[in-house]
Short mmCIF file of the C-alpha atoms (twelve columns), coordinates in Angstrom:
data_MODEL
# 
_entry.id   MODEL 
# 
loop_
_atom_site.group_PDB 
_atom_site.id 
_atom_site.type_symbol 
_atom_site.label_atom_id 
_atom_site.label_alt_id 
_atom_site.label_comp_id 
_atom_site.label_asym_id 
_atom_site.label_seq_id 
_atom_site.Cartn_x 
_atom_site.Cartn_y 
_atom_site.Cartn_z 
_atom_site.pdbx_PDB_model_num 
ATOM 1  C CA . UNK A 1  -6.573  99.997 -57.422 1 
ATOM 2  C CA . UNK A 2  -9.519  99.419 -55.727 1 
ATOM 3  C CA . UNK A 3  -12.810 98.123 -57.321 1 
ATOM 4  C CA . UNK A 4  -16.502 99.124 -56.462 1 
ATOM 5  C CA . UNK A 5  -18.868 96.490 -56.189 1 
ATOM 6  C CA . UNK A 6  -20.135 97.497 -59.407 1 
ATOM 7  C CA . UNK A 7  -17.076 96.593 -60.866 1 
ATOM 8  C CA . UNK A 8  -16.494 93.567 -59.220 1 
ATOM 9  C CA . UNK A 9  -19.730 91.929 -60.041 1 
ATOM 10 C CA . UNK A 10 -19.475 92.720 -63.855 1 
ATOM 11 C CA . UNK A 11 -15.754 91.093 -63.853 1 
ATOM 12 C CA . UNK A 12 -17.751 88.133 -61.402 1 
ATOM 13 C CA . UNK A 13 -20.960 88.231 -64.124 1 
ATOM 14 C CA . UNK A 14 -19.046 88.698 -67.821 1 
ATOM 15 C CA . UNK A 15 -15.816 87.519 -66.968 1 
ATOM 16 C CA . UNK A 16 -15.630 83.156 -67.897 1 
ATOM 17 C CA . UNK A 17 -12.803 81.519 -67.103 1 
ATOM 18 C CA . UNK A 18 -9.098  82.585 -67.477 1 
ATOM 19 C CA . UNK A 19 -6.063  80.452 -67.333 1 
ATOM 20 C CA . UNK A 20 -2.357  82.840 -67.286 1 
ATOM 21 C CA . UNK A 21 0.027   81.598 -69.553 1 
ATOM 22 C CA . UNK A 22 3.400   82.067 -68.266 1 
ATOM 23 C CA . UNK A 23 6.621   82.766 -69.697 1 
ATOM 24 C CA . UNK A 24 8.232   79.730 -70.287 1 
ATOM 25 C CA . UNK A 25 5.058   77.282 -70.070 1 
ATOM 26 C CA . UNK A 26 3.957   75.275 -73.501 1 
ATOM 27 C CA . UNK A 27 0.630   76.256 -75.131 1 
ATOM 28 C CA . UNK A 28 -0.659  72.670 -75.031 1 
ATOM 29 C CA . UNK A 29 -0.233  72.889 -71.470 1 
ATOM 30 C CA . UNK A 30 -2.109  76.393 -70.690 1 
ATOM 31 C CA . UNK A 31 -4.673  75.013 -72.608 1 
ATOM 32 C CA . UNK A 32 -5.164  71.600 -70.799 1 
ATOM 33 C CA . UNK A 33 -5.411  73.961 -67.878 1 
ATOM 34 C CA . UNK A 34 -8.010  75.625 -69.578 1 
ATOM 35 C CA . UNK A 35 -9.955  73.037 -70.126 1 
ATOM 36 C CA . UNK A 36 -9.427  71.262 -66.577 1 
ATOM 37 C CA . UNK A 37 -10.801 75.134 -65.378 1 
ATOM 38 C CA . UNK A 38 -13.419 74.910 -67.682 1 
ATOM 39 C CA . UNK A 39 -14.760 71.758 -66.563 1 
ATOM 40 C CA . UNK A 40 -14.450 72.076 -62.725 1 
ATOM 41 C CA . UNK A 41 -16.891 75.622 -63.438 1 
ATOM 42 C CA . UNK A 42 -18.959 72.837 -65.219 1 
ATOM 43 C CA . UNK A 43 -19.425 75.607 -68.024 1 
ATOM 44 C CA . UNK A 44 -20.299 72.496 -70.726 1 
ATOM 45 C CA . UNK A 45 -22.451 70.603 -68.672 1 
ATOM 46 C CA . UNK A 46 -25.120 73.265 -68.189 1 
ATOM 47 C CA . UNK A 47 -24.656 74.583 -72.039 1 
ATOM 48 C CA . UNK A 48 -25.497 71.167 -72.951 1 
ATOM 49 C CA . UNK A 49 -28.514 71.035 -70.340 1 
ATOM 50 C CA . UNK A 50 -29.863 74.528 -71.362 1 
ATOM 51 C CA . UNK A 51 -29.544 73.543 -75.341 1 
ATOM 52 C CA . UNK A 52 -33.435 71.927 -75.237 1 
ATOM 53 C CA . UNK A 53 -36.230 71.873 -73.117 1 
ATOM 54 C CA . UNK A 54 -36.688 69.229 -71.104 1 
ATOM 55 C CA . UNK A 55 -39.525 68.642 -68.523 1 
ATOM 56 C CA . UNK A 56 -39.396 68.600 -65.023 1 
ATOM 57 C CA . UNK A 57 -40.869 65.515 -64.895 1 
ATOM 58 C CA . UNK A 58 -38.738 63.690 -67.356 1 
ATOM 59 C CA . UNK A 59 -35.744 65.444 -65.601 1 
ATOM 60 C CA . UNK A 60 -36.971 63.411 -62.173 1 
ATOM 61 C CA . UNK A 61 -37.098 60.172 -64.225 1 
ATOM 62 C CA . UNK A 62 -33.658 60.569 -65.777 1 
ATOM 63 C CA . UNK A 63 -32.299 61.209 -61.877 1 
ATOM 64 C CA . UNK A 64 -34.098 58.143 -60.585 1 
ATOM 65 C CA . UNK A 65 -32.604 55.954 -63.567 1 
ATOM 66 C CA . UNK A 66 -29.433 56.785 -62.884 1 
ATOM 67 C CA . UNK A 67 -29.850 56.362 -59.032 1 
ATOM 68 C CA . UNK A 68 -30.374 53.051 -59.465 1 
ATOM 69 C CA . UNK A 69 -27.703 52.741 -61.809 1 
ATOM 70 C CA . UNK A 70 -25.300 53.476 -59.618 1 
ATOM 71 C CA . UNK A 71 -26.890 51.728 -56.882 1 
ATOM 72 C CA . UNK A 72 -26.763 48.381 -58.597 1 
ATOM 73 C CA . UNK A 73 -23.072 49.094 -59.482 1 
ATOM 74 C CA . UNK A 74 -22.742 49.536 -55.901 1 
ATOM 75 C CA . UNK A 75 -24.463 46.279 -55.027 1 
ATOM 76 C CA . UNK A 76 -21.992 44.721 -57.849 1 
ATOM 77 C CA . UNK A 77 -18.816 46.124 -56.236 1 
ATOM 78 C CA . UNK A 78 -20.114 44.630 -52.636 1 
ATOM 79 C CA . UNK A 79 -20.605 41.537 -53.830 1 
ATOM 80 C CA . UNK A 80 -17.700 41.464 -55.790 1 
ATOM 81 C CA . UNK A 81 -15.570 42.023 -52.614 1 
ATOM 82 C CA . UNK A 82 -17.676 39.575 -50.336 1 
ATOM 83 C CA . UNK A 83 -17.041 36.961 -52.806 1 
ATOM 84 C CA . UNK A 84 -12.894 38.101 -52.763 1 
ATOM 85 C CA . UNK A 85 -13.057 38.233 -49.093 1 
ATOM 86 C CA . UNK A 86 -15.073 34.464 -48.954 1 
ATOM 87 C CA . UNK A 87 -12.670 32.678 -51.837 1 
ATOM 88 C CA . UNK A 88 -8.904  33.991 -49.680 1 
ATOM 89 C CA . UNK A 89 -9.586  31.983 -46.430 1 
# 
């Protein structure tokens, strides 16, 4: 059966994510599926965004902070590996 695109985008709007159990799979497996589905959509991630306000300002600050996080663990891992590379000759 063919759908209009009515149809389509209520399924696309309303419908979250669905994981088909088959016949002879475990539960505890459909359900780790689930929740690998659930995560890729990132479904919890903006709930937990969207559950208080936060300004757009503080919202830059956070993303800075954790740029330079991640560029000092960078920095870390460099040196880290210069060091290796230095001690093996």
């Amino acid at each position: 059966m063919k759908k209009n695109k009515y149809q389509a985008q209520s399924e696309q709007r309303f419908g979250g994510p669905m994981v088909v159990v088959g016949e002879n799979e475990n539960l505890e497996s459909a359900i780790r599926r689930f929740k690998k589905v659930v995560n890729e959509e990132g479904i919890i991630k903006t709930y937990r965004e969207k559950q208080y306000f936060m300004k757009p300002s503080m919202k830059r600050r956070l993303k800075e902070k954790e740029a330079r996080r991640k560029e000092k663990q960078r920095q870390a891992i460099t040196e880290k590996k210069l060091n290796y590379a230095s001690n093996v000759k």
